[in-house]
C-alpha positions in Angstrom: -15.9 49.6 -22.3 -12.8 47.2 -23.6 -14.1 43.3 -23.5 -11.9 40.6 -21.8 -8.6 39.4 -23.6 -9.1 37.5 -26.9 -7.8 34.5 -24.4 -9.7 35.2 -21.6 -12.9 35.2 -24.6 -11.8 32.0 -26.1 -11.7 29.9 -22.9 -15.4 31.5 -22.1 -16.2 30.4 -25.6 -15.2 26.8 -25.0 -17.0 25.8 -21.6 -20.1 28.1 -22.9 -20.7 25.3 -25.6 -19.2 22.6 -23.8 -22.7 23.4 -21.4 -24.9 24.6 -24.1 -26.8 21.5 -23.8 -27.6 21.3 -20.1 -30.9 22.4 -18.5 -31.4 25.3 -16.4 -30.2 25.0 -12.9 -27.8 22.1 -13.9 -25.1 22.1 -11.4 -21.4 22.2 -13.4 -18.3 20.6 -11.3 -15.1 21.5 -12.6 -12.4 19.2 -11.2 -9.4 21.4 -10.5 -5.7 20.6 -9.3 -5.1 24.0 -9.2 -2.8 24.2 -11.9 -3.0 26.7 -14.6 -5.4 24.4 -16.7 -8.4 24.2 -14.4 -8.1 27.1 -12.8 -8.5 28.6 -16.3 -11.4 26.1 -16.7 -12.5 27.2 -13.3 -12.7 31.3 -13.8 -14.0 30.7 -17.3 -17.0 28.6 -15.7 -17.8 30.8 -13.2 -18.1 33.4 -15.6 -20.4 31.5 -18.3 -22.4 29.5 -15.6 -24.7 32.0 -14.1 -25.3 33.8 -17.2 -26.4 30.5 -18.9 -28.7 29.2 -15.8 -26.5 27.0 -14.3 -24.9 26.2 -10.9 -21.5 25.7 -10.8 -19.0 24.2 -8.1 -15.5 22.3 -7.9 -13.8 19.3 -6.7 -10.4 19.1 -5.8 -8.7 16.1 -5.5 -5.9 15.3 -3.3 -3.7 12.7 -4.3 -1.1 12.7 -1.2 1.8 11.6 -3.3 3.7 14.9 -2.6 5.0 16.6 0.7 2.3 19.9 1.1 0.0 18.5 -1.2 -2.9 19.4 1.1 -1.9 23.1 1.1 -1.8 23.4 -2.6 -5.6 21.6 -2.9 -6.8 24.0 0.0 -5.2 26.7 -1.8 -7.1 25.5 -5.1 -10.2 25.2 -3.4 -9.7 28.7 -1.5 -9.2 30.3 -5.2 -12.3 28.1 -6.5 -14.7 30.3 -3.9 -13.1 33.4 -4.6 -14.2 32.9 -7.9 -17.6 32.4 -6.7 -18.0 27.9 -7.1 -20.1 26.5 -4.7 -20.2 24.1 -3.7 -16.4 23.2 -3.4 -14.8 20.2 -2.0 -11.4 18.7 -1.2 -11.0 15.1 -2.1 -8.1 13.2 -0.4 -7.8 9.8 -1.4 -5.6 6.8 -1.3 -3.4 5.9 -4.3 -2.5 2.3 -3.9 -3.2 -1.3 -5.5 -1.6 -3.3 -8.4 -1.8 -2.0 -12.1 0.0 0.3 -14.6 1.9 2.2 -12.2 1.6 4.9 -10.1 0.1 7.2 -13.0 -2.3 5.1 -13.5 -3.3 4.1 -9.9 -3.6 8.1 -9.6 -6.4 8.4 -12.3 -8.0 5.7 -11.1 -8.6 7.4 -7.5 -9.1 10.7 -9.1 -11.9 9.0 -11.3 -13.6 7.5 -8.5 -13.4 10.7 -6.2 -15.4 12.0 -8.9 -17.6 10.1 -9.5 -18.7 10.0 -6.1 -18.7 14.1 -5.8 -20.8 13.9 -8.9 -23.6 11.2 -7.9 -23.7 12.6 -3.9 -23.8 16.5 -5.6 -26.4 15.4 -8.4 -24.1 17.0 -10.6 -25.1 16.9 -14.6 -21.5 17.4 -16.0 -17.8 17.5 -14.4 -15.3 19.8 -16.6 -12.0 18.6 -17.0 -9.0 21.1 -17.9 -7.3 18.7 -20.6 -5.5 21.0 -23.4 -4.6 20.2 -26.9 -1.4 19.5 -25.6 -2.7 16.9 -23.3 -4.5 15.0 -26.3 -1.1 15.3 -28.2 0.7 13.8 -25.4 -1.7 11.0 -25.1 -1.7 10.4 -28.7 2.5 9.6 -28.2 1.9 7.7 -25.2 -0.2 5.3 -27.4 1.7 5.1 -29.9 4.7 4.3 -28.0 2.8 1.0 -26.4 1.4 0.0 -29.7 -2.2 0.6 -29.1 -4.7 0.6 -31.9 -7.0 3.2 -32.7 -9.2 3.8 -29.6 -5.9 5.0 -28.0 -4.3 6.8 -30.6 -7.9 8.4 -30.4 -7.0 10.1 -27.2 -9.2 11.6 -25.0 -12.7 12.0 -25.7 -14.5 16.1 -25.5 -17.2 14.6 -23.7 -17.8 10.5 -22.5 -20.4 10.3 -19.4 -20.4 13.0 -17.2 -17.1 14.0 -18.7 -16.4 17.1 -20.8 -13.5 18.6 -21.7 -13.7 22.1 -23.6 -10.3 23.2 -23.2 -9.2 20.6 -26.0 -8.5 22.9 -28.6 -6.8 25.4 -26.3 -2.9 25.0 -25.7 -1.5 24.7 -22.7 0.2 28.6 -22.9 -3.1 29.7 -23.4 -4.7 28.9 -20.3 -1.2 30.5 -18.3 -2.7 33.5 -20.1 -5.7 33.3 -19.1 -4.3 33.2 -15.6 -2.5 36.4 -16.2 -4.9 37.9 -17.8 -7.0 37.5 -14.7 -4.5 38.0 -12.3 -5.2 34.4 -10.5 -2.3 32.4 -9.0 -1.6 28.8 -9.9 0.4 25.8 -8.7 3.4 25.2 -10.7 3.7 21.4 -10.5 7.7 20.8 -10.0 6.8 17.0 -11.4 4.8 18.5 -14.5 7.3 20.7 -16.0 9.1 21.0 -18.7 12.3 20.0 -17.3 15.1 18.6 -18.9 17.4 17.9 -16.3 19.1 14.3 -15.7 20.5 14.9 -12.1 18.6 17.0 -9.3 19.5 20.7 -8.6 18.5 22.4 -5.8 14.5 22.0 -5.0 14.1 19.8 -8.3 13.2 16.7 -8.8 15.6 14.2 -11.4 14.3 13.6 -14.7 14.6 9.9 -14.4 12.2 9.8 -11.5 9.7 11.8 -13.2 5.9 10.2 -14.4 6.2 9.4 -18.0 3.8 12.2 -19.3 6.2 14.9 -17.7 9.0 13.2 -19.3 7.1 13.0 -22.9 6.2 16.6 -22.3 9.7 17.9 -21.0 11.9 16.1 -23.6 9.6 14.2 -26.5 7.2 17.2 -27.5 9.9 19.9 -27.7 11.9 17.3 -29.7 9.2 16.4 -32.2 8.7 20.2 -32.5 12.3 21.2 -33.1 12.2 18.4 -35.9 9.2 18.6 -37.2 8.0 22.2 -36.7 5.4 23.6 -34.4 2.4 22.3 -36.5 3.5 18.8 -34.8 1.7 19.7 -31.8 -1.7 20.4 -32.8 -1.3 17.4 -35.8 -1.2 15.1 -33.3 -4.3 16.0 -31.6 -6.1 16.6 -34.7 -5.2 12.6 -35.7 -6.9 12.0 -32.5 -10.0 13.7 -33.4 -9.7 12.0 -37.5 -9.2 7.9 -35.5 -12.0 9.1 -32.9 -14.6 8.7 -35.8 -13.1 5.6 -37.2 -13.0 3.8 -33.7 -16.9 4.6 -32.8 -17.7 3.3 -36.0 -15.7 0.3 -35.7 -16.6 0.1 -32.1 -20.4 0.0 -33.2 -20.0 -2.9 -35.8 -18.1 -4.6 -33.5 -20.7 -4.8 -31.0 -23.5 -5.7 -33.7 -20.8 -8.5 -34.6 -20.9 -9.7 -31.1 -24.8 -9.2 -30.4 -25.3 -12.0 -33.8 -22.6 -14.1 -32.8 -23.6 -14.4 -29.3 -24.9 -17.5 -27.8 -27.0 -18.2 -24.9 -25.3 -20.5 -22.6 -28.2 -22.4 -22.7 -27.3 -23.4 -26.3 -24.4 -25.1 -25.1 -23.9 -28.8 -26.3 -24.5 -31.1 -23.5 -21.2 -32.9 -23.2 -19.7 -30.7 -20.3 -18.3 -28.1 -22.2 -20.7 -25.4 -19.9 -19.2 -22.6 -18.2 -19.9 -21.3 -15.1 -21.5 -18.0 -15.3 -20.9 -15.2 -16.1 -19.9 -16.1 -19.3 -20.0 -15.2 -22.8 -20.9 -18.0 -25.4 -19.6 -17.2 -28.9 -20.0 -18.9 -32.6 -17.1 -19.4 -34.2 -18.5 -19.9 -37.7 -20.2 -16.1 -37.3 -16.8 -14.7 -35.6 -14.1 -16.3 -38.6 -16.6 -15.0 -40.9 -16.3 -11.4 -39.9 -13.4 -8.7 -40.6 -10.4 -9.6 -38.3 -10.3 -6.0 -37.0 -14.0 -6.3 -36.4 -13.8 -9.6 -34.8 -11.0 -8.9 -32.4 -12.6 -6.1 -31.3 -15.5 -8.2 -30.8 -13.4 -10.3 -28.6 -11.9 -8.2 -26.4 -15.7 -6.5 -25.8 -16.8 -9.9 -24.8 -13.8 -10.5 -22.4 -14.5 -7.3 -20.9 -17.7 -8.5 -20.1 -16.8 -11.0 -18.4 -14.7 -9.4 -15.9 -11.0 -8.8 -17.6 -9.7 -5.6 -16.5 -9.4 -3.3 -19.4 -5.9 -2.3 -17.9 -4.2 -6.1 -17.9 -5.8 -7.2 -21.5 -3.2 -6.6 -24.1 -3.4 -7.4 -27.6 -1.6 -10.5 -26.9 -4.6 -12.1 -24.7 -6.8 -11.3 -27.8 -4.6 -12.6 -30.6 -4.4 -15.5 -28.8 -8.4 -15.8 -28.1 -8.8 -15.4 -31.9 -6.6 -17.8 -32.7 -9.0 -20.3 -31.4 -11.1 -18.9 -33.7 -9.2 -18.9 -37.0 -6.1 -21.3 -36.3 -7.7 -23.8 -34.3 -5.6 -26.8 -34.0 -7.2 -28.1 -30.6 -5.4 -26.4 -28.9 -6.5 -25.7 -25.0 -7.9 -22.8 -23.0 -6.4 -19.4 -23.2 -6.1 -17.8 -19.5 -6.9 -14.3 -19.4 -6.5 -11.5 -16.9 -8.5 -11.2 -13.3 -8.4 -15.5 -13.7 -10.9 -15.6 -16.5 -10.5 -18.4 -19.5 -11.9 -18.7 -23.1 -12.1 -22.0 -24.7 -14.0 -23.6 -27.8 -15.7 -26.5 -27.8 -18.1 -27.8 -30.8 -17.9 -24.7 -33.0 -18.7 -22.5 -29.8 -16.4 -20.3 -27.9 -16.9 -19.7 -24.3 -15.1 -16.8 -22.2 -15.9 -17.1 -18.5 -14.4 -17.9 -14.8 -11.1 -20.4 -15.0 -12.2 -23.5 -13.0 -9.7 -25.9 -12.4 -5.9 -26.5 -13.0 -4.9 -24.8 -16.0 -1.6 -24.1 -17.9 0.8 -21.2 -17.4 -1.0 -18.0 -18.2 0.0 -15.7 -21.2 2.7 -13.2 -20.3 2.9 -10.2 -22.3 6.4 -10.1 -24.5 5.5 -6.0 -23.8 3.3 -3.5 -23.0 1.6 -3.6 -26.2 -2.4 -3.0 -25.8 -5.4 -4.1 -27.1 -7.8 -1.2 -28.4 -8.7 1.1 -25.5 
């Protein structure tokens, strides 16, 4: 009796210890698009779940940004039961709102769709179909906006819910595991690898194209025609290598912030208090501390008090800790989602703006803080 092909093995392999962890009778969602990727993800999972005690359904979201987009996530969610899911659902959400762009506006609803499936489902894991080419992409997206480590760290195998075993698989791979299964999958005319600068018949122009498509249509094959076809899985492997060195810098940066942190309470009395929520800092422990340590210190502590991590660039946070290190008396530095931090008596306070207050800090790019 012949086995399945090596691919069709491999991709078992991967979500098998991607759930190896989970108790009995855990229900897996795998959220599928219905491209080749997670439909892949979702044959392999309905093989390994059942033979490893655990439930498995799908979610499929639909993003209504293209005409027919509701046939292809029925049509997704039609393969999902032939493969045996259940339960499976169809997401439609709304992609709108200020932010990134339109990519980013995306994830964000495709995030919160499941999130919700998850909690309502009482799922204990959802199964993304991100590839190794994926985490290479992301790895050139960061780099391009100047992002520090946490970006160039790409995208996590597991954070939450959130796991991703089809990291170390290329893309071809999972169209093979398609084939090899005979299962149909949606093409996506924005996702390809298209080189085009005006539109032929059917096709969409390059120059209208989300930015991944583009990086994956005309950067990768570049890089790889330059530098060889090692580039490709270099790049993700430099994600996994900055991974580690970002969670450990991520941890000491938190310990930095735990012993520098003030209650507000401690606050001299002269009105310098700030209006809660707010995060009270000493400056003597933050200019003592590594800079790379302290800013990331910094931008922790204005995420906690309400920045978006989205609109805070590395410019907000140079500027916050230069009212730690190159403090001339200079005033308040405005930060995104109308949030302030100002020093006053050796303490820093980050909190709600109250008040007139200069022109806020523009961005000279789109240059990020750590992500």
């Amino acid at each position: 009796m012949t086995g399945p092909a090596p691919v069709v093995a491999r991709a078992r392999r991967a979500v098998r210890a991607a759930v190896a962890d989970l108790p009995a009778d855990a229900l897996v969602l795998v959220a599928c698009s219905g491209g080749a990727d997670s439909t892949a993800l979702a044959a392999a999972t309905a093989f390994v779940a059942p033979r490893s005690g655990l439930r498995a359904g799908a979610v499929v979201v639909d993003h209504d940004l293209q005409g027919g987009s509701d046939r292809v996530a029925a049509d997704a969610a039609g393969r999902c039961r032939v493969l045996g899911l259940d339960p499976v659902e169809v997401r439609r959400v709304v992609v709108h709102g200020a932010g990134d762009g339109p990519e980013a506006r995306a994830r964000t609803a495709r995030y919160a769709a499941l999130d919700e499936a998850a909690r309502r489902l009482g799922a204990d894991a959802v199964l993304l179909g991100h590839t190794l080419d994926d985490q290479a992409e992301t790895v050139l997206l960061g780099l391009a906006r100047g992002s520090g480590a946490r970006s160039l760290a790409g995208m996590a195998p597991r954070r939450g819910p959130y796991r991703r075993p089809f990291l170390g698989l290329r893309r071809q791979q999972t169209e093979g595991v398609c084939d090899a299964l005979g299962l149909a999958y949606w093409d996506d005319p924005t996702n390809g690898p298209r080189v085009v600068t005006a539109a032929g018949p059917g096709e969409a122009p390059t120059q209208t194209l989300p930015t991944r498509s583009r990086v994956r249509g005309r950067v990768v094959p570049a890089l790889v025609d330059v530098l060889g076809p090692g580039a490709v899985p270099g790049l993700a492997r430099t994600a996994d290598l900055l991974r580690d060195d970002a969670d450990l810098l991520d941890t000491l940066a938190a310990d930095l912030l735990a012993a520098a942190r003030l209650a507000p309470d401690d606050v001299p009395a002269d009105g310098a208090q700030v209006a809660p929520p707010a995060v009270v800092l000493d400056v003597a422990a933050l200019a003592r501390a590594h800079p790379a340590l302290r800013r990331r210190a910094l931008r922790r502590a204005a995420l906690l008090v309400g920045c978006p991590a989205g609109d805070l660039f590395a410019v907000h946070v140079e500027a916050v800790d230069a009212l730690v290190v190159d403090w001339h008396g200079q005033g308040p530095v405005h930060l995104p989602a109308d949030r302030r931090a100002s020093r006053t008596c050796g303490r820093l306070c980050l909190g709600s703006s109250a008040g007139p207050h200069p022109p806020p800090i523009v961005p000279s790019g789109t240059r990020r803080t750590q992500e």
